[in-house]
gemmi code that builds the backbone of each chain (N, CA, C; Angstrom):
import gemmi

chains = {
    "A": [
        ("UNK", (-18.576, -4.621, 9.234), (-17.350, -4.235, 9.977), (-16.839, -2.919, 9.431)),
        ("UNK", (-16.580, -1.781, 10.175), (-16.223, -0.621, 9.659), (-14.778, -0.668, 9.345)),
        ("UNK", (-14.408, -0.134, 8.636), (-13.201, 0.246, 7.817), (-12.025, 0.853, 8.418)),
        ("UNK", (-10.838, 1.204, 8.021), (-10.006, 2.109, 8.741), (-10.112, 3.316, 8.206)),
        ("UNK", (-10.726, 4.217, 9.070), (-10.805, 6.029, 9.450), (-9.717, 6.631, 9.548)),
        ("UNK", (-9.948, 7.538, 8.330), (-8.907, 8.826, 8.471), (-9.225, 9.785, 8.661)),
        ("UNK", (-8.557, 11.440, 9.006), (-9.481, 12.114, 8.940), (-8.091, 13.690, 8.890)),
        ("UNK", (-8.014, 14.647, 8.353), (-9.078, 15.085, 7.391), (-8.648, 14.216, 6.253)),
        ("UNK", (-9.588, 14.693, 5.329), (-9.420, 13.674, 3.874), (-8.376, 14.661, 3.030)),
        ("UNK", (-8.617, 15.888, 3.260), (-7.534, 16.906, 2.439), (-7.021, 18.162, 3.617)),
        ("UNK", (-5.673, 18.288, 2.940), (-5.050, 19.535, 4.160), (-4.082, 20.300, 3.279)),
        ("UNK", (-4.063, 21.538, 3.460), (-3.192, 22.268, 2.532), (-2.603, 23.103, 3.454)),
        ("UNK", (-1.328, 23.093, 3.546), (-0.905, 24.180, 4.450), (0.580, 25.022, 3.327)),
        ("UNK", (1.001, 25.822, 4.363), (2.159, 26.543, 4.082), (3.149, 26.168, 4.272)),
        ("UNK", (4.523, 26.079, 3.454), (5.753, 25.692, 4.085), (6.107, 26.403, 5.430)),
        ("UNK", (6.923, 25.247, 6.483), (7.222, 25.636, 7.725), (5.664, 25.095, 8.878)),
        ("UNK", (4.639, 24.480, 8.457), (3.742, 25.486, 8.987), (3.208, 23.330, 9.692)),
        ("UNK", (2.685, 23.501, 10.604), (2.898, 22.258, 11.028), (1.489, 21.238, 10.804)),
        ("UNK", (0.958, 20.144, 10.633), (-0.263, 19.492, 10.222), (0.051, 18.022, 11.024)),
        ("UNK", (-1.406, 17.789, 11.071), (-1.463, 16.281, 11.898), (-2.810, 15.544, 11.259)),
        ("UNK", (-2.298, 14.212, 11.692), (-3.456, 13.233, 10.504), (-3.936, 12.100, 11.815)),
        ("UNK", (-4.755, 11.766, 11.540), (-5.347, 11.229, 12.416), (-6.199, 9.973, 11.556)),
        ("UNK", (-5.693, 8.487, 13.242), (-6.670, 7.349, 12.113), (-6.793, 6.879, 12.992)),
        ("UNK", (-7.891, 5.759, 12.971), (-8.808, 4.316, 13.530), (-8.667, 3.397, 12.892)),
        ("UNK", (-8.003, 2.513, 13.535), (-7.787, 1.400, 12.793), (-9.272, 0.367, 13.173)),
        ("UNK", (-8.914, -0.665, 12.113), (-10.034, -1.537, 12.336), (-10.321, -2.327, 13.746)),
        ("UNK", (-11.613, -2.225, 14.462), (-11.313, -3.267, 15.587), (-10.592, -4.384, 15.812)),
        ("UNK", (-9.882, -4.152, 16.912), (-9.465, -5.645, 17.193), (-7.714, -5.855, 16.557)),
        ("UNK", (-7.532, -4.990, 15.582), (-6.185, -4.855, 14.835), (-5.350, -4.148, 15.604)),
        ("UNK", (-4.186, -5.203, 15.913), (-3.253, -4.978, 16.845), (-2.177, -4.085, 16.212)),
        ("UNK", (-2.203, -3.848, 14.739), (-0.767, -3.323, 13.790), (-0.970, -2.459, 13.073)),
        ("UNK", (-0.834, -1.276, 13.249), (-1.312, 0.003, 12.434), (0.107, 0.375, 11.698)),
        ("UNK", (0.011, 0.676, 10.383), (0.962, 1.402, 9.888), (0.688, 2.719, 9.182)),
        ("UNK", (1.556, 3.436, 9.016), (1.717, 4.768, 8.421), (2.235, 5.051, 6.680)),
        ("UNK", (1.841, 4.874, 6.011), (2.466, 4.906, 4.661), (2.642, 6.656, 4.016)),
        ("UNK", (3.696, 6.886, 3.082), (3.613, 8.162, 2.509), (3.133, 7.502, 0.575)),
        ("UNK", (2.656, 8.493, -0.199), (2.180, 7.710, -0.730), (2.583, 8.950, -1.991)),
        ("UNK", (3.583, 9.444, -2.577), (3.634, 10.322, -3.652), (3.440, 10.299, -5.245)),
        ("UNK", (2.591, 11.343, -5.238), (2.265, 10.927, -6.874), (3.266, 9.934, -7.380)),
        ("UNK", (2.759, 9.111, -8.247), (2.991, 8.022, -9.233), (4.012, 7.018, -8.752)),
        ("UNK", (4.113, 6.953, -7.174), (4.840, 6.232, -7.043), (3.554, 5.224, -6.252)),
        ("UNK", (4.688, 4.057, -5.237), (3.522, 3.668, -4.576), (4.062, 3.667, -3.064)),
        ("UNK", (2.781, 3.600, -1.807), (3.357, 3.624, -0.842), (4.820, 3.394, -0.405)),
        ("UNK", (5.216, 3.892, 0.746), (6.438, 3.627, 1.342), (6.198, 3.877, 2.849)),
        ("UNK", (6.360, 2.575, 3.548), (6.277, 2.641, 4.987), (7.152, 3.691, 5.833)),
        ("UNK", (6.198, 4.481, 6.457), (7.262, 5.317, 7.709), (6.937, 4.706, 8.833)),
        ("UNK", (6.000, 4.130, 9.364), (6.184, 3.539, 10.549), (4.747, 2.678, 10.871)),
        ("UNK", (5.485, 2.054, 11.706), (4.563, 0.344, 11.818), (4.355, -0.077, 13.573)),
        ("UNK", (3.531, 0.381, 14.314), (2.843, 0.063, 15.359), (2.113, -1.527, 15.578)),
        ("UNK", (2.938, -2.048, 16.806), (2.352, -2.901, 17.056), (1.822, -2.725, 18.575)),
        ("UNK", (0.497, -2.937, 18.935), (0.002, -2.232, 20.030), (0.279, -0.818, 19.828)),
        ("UNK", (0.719, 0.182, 20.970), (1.145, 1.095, 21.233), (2.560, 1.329, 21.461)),
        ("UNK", (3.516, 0.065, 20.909), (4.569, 0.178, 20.436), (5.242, 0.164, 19.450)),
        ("UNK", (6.167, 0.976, 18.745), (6.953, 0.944, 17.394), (7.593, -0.384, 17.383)),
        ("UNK", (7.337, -0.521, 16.188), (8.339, -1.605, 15.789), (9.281, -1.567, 14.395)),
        ("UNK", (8.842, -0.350, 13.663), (10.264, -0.141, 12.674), (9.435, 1.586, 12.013)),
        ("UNK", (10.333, 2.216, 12.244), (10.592, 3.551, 12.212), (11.656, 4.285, 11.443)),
        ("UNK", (12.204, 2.880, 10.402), (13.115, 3.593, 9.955), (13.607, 4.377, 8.854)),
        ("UNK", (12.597, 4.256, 8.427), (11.859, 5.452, 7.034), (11.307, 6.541, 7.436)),
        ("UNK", (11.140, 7.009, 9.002), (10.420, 8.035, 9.430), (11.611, 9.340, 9.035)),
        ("UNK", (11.721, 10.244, 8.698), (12.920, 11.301, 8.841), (11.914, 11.890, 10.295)),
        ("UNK", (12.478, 11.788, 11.340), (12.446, 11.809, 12.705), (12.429, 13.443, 12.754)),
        ("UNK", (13.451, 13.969, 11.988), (13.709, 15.715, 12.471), (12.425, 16.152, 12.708)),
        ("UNK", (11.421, 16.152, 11.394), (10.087, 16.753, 11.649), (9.125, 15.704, 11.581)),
        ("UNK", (9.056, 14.242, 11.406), (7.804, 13.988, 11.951), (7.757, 12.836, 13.016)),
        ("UNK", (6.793, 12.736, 13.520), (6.265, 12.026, 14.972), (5.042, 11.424, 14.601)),
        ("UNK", (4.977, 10.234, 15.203), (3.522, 9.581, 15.568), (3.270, 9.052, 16.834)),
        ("UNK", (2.190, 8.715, 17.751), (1.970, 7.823, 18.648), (0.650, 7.569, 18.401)),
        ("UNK", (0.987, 6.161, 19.376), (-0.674, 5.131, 18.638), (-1.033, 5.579, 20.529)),
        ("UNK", (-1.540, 6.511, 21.351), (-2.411, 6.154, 21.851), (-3.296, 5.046, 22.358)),
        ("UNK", (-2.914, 4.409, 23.971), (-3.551, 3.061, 24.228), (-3.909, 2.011, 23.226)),
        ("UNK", (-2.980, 2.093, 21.956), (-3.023, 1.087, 21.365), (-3.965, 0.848, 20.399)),
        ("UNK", (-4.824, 1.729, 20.106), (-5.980, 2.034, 19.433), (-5.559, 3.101, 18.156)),
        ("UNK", (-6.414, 4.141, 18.508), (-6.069, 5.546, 17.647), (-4.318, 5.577, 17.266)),
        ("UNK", (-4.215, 6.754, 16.303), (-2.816, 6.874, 16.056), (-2.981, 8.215, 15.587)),
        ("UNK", (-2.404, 9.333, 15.901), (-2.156, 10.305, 14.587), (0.103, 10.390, 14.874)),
        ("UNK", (-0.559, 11.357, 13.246), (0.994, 10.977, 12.018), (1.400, 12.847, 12.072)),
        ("UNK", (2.410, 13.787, 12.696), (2.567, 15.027, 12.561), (3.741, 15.584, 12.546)),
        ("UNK", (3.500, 16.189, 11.287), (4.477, 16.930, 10.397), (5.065, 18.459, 11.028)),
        ("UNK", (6.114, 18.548, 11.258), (6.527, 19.966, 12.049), (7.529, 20.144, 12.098)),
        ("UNK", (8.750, 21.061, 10.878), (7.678, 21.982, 9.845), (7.719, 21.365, 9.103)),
        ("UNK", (6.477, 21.578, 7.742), (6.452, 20.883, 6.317), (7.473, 21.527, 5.788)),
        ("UNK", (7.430, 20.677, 4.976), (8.566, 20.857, 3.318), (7.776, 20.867, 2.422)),
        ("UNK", (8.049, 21.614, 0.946), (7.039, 21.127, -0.197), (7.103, 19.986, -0.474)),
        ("UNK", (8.095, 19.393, -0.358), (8.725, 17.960, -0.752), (7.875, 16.473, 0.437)),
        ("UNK", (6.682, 17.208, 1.067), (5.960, 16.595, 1.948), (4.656, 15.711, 1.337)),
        ("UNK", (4.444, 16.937, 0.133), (3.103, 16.601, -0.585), (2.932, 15.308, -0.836)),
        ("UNK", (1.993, 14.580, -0.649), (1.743, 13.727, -0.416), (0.590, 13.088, -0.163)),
        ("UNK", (0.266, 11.834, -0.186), (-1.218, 11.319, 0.393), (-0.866, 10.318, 1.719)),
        ("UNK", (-1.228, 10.733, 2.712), (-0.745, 8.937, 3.465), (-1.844, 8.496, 4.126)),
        ("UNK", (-1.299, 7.723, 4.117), (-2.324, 5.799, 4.421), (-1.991, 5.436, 5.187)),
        ("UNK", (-2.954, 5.319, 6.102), (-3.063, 4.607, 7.386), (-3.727, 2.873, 7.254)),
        ("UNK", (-2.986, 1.917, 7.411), (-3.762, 0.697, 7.201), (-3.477, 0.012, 8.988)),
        ("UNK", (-4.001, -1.152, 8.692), (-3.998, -2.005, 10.089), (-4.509, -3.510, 9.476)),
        ("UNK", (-3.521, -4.145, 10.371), (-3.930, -5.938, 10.464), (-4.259, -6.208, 11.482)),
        ("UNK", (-3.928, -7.354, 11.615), (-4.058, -8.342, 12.765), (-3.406, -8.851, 13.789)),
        ("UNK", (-2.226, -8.708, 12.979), (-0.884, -8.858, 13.855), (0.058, -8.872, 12.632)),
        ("UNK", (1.397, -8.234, 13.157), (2.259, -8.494, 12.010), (2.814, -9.299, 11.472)),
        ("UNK", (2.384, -10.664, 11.266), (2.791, -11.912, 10.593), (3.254, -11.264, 9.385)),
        ("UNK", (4.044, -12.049, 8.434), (4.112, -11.681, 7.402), (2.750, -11.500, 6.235)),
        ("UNK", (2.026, -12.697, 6.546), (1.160, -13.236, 5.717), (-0.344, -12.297, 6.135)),
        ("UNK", (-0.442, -11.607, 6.734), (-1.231, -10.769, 7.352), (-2.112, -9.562, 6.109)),
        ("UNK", (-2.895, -9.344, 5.610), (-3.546, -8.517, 5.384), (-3.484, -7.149, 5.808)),
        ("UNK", (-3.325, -6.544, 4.801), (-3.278, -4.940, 5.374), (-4.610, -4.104, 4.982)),
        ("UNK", (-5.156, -3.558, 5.507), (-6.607, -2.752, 5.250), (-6.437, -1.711, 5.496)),
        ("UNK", (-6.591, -1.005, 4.250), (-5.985, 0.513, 4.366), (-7.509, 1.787, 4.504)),
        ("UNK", (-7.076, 2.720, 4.414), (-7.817, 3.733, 5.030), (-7.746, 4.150, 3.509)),
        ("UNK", (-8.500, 5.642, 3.391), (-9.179, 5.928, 2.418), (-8.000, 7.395, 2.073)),
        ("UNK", (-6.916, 7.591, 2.979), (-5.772, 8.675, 2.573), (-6.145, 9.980, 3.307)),
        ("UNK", (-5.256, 10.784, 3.938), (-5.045, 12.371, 3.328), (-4.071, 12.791, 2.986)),
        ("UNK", (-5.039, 13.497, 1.706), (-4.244, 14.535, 0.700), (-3.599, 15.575, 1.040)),
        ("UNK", (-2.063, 15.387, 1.740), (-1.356, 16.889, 1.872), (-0.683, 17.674, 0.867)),
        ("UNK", (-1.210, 18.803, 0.936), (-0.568, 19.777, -0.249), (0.242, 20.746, 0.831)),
        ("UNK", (1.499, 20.963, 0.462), (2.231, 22.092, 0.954), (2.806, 22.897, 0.122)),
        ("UNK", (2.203, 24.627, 0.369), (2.708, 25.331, -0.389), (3.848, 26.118, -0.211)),
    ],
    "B": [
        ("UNK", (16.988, 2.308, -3.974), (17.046, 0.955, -4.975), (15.277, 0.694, -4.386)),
        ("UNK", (14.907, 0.062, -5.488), (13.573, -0.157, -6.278), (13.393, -2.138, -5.733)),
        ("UNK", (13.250, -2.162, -4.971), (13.279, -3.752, -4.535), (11.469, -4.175, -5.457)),
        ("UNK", (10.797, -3.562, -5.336), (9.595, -4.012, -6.166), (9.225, -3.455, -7.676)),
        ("UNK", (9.373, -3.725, -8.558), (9.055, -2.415, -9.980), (7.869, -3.055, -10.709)),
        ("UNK", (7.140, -2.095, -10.786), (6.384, -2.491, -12.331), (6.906, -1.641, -13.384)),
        ("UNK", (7.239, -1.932, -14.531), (7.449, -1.068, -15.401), (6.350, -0.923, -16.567)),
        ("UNK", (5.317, -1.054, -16.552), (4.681, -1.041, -17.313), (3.707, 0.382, -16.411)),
        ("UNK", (3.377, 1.830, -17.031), (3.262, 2.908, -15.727), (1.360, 2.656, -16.463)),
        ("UNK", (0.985, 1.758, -17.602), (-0.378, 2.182, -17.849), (-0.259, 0.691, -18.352)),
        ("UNK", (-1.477, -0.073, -19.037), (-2.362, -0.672, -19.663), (-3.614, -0.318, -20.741)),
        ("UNK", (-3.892, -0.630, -21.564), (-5.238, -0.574, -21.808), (-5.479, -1.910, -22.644)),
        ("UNK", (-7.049, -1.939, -22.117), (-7.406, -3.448, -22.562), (-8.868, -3.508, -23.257)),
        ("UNK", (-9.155, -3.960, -24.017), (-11.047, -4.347, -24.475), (-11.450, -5.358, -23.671)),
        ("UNK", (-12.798, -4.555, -23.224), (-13.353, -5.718, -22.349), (-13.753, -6.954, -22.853)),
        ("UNK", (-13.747, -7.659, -22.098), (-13.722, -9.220, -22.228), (-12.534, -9.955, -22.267)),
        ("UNK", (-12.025, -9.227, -22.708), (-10.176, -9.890, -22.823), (-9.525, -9.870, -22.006)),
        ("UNK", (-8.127, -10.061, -21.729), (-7.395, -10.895, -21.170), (-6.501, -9.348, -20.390)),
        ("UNK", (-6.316, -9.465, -19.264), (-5.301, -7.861, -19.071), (-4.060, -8.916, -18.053)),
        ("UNK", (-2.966, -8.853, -18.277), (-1.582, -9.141, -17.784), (-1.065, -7.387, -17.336)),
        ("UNK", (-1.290, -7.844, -16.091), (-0.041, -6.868, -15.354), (0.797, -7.711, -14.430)),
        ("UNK", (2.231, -6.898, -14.458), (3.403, -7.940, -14.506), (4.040, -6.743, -13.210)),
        ("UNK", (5.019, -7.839, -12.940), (6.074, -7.092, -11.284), (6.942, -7.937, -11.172)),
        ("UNK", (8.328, -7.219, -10.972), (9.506, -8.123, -11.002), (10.281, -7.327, -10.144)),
        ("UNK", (10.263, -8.183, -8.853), (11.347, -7.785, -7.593), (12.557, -8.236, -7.544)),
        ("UNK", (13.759, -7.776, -6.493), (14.801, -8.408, -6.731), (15.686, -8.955, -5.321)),
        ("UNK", (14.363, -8.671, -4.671), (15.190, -9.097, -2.980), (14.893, -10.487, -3.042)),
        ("UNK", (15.277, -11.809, -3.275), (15.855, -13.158, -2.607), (14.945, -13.764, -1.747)),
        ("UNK", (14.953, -12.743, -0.757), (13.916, -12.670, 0.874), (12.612, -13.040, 0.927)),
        ("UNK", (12.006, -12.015, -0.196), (10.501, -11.855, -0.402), (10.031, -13.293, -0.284)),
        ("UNK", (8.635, -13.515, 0.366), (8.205, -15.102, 0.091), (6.888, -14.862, 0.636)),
        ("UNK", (6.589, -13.364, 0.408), (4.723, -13.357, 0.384), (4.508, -12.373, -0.868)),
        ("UNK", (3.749, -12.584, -1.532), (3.201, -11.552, -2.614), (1.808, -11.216, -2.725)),
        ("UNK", (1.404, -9.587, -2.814), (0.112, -9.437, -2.757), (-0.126, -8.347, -4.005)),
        ("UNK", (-1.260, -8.227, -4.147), (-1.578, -7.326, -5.177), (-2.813, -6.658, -4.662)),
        ("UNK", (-3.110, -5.418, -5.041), (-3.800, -4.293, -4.621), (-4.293, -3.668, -5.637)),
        ("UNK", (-5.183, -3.085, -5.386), (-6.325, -2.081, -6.651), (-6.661, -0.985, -6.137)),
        ("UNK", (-6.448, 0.364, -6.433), (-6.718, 1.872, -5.801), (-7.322, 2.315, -6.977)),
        ("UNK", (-9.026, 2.657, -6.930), (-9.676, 3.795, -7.032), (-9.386, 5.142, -6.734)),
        ("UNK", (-9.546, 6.015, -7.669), (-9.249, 7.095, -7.178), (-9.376, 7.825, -6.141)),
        ("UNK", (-9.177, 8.274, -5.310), (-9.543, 8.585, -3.900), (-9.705, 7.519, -2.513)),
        ("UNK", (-9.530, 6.865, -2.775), (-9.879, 5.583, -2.320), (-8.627, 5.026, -1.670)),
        ("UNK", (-7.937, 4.308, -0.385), (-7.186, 3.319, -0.300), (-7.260, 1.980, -1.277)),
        ("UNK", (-5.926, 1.793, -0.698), (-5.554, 0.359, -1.703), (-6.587, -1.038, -1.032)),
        ("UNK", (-7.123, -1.836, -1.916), (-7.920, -2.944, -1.636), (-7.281, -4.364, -1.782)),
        ("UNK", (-6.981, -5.015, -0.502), (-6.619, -5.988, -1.065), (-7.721, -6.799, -2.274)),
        ("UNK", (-6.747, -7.393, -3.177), (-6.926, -8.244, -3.951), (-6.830, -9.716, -4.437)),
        ("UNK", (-5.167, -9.724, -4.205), (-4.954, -11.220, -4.443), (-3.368, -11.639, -3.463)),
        ("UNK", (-3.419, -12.453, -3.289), (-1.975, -13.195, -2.453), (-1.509, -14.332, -3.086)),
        ("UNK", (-0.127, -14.034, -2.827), (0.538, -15.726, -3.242), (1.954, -15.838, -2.169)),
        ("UNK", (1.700, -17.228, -1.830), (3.134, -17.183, -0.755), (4.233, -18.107, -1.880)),
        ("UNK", (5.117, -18.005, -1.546), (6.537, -18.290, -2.333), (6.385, -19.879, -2.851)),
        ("UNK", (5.600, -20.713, -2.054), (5.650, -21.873, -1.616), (4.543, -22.589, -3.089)),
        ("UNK", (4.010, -21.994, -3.493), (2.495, -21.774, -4.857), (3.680, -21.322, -6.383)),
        ("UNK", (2.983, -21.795, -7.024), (3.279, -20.846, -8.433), (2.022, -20.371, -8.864)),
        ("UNK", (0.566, -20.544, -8.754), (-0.209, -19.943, -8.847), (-1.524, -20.177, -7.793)),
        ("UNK", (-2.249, -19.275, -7.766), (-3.674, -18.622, -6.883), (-4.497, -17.903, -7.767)),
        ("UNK", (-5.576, -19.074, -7.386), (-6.597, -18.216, -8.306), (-7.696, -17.816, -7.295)),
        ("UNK", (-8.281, -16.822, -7.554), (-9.640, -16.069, -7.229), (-10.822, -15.796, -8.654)),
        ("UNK", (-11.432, -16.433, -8.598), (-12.549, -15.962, -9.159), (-11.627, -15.667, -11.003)),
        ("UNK", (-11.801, -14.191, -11.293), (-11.726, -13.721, -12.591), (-9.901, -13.519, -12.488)),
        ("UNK", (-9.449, -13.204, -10.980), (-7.796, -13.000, -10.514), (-7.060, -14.311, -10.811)),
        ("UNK", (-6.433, -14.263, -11.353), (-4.840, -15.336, -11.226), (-3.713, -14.463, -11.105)),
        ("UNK", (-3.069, -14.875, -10.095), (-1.478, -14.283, -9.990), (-0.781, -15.735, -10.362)),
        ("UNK", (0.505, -15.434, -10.524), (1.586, -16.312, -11.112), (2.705, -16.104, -10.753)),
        ("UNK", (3.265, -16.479, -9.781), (4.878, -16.379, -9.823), (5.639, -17.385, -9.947)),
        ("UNK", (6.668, -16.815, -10.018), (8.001, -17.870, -11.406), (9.423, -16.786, -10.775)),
        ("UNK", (10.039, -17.665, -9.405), (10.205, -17.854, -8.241), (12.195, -17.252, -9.152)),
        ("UNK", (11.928, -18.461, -10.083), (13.684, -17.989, -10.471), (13.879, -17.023, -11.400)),
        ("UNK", (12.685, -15.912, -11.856), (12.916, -14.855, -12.585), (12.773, -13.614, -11.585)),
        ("UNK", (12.187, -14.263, -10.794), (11.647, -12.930, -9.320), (10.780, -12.134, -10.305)),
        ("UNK", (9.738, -13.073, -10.895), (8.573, -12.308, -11.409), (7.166, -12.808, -10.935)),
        ("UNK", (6.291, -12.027, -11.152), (5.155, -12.277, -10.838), (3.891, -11.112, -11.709)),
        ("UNK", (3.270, -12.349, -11.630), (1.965, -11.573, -13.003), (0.321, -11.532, -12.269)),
        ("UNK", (-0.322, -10.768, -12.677), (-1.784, -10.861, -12.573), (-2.582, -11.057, -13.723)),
        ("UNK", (-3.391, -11.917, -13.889), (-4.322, -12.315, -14.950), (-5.720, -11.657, -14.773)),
        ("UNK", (-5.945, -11.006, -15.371), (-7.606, -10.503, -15.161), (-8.254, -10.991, -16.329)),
        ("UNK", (-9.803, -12.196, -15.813), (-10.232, -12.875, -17.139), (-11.414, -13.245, -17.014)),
        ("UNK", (-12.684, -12.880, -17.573), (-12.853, -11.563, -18.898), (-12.110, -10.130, -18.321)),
        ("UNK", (-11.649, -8.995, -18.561), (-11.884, -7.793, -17.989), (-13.312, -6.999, -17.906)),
        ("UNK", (-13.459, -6.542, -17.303), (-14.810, -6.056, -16.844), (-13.996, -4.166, -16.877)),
        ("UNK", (-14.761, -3.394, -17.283), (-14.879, -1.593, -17.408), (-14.328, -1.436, -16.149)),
        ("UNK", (-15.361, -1.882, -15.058), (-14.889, -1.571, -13.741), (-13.634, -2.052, -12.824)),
        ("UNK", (-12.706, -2.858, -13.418), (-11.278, -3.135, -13.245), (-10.422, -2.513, -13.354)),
        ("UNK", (-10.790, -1.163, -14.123), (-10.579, 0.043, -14.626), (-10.092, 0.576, -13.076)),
        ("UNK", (-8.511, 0.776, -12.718), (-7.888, 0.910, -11.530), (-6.393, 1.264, -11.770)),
        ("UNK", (-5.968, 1.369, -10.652), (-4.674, 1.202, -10.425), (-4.215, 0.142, -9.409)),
        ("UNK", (-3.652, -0.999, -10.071), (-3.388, -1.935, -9.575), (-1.291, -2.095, -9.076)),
        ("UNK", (-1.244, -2.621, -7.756), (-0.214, -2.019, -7.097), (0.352, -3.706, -6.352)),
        ("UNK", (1.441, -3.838, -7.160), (2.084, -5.735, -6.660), (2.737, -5.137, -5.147)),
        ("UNK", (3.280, -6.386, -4.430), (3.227, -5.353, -2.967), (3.862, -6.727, -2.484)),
        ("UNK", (5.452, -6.736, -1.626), (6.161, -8.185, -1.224), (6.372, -7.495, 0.208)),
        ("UNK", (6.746, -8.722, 0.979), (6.980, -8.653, 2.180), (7.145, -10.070, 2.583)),
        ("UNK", (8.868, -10.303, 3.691), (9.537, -11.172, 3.407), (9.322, -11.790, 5.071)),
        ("UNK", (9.593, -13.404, 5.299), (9.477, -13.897, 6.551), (9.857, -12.625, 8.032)),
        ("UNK", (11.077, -12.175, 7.763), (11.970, -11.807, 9.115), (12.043, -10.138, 8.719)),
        ("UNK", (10.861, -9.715, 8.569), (10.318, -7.818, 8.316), (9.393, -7.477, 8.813)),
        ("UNK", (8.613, -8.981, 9.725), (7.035, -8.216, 10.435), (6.465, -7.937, 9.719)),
        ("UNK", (5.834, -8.511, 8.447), (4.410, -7.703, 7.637), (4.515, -6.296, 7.114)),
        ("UNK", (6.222, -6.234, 6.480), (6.554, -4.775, 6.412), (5.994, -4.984, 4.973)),
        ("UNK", (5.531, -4.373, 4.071), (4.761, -3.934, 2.968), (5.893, -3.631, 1.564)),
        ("UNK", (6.750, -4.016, 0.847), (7.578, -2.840, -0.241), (6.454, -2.843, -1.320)),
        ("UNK", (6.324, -1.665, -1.886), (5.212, -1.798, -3.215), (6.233, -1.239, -4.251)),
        ("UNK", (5.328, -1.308, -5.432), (5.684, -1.464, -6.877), (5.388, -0.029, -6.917)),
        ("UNK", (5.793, 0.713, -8.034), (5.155, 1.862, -9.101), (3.662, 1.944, -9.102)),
        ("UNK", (3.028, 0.854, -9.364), (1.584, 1.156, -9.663), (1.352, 1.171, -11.327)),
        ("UNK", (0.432, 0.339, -11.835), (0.012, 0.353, -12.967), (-1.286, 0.654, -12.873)),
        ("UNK", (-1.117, 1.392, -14.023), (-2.498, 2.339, -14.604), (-3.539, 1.456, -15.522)),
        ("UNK", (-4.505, 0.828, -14.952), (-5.296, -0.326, -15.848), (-6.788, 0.494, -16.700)),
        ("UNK", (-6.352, 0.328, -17.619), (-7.994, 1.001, -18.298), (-8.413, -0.340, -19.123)),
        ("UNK", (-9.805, -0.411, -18.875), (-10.829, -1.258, -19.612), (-11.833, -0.612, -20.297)),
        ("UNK", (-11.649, -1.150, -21.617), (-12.973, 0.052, -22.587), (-13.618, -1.114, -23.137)),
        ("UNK", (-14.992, -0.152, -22.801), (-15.607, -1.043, -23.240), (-16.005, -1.364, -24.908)),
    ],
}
model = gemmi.Model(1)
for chain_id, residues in chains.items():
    chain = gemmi.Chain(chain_id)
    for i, (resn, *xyz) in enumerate(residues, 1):
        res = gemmi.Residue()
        res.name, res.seqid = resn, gemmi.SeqId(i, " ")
        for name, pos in zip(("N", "CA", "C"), xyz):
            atom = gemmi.Atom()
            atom.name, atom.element = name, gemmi.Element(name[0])
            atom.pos, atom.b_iso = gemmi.Position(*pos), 0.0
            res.add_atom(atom)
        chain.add_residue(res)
    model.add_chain(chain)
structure = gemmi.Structure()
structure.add_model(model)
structure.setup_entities()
């Protein structure tokens, strides 16, 4: 069974300057989420797709970033404009449904650097 | 506010022995607990689960432990093995949040051999 796909794996841009992340969740996984993931801390949810609908968004700072999950499948995560204060890794995972008790299977990250 | 903490930011352990990493939340709510392991570069892997309802789950070489009226919870790794050698990440999420995720700090686990 293939994994959840991210893609790029690293992105470095300029402050102001805008970037987008892109993922596949695992077949069949109805619940994709978005995590930010900053040095030495640990994830923190920005937003949680069930189907191709949100269902909690409220960690997103909305001014500059956006996501849509696309027919319920794909998702990308985009930043516009960065901050340095963006840097970051995020994680794209997906379950099954959002039960509590649900498994999360995460993706393998990209590394944003903003300079 | 820090609803999940590890305070312990590293470990180190000799293999074969015994490695305790520990997590102490403070939301009430929580009544699923999971634990996670990140390789460098790598996403987080699940590892181990415990629902509120257990004081312990074992897997294999994994034991978690929670102890419900301290709002703590532990991982047992037993023997340690080199390759446990991770960052291991406690991780709650409560009935009425939808499978929302809060994680810990992240502890830094080294195993020498």
């Amino acid at each position: 069974e293939a994994g959840v796909a991210q893609s790029p794996r690293y992105k470095i841009i300029e402050k102001r300057q805008s970037v987008a992340f892109w993922c596949n969740p695992i077949s069949g996984h109805a619940t994709l989420y978005w995590y930010q993931q900053i040095l030495g801390q640990g994830p923190k949810l920005l937003i949680q797709f069930q189907n191709n609908g949100v269902v909690d968004d409220s960690q997103l700072p909305k001014d500059r970033f956006s996501a849509e999950r696309l027919k319920g499948v794909d998702s990308t995560l985009k930043i516009q404009p960065a901050k340095l204060e963006d840097s970051a890794v995020y994680l794209c995972a997906s379950s099954l449904d959002r039960l509590e008790k649900n498994i999360q299977y995460f993706g393998a990250g990209t590394r944003l650097s903003v300079l | 506010d820090q609803q999940v903490k590890q305070n312990s930011p590293s470990l180190s352990v000799q293999e074969g022995r015994i490695s305790i990493l520990n997590c102490d939340y403070t939301n009430s709510m929580f009544d699923y607990f999971l634990w996670y392991k990140k390789y460098p570069a790598e996403g987080p892997t699940f590892l181990i689960s415990i629902s509120s309802i257990k004081d312990k789950n074992e897997d294999g070489r994994f034991t978690v432990f929670l102890n419900k009226s301290a709002k703590h919870l532990s991982l047992h790794i037993v023997p340690s093995q080199p390759g446990d050698s991770a960052v291991y990440f406690c991780a709650a999420s409560a009935y009425n949040q939808g499978g929302k995720l809060i994680f810990g700090q992240g502890t830094e686990l080294s195993v020498k051999p």
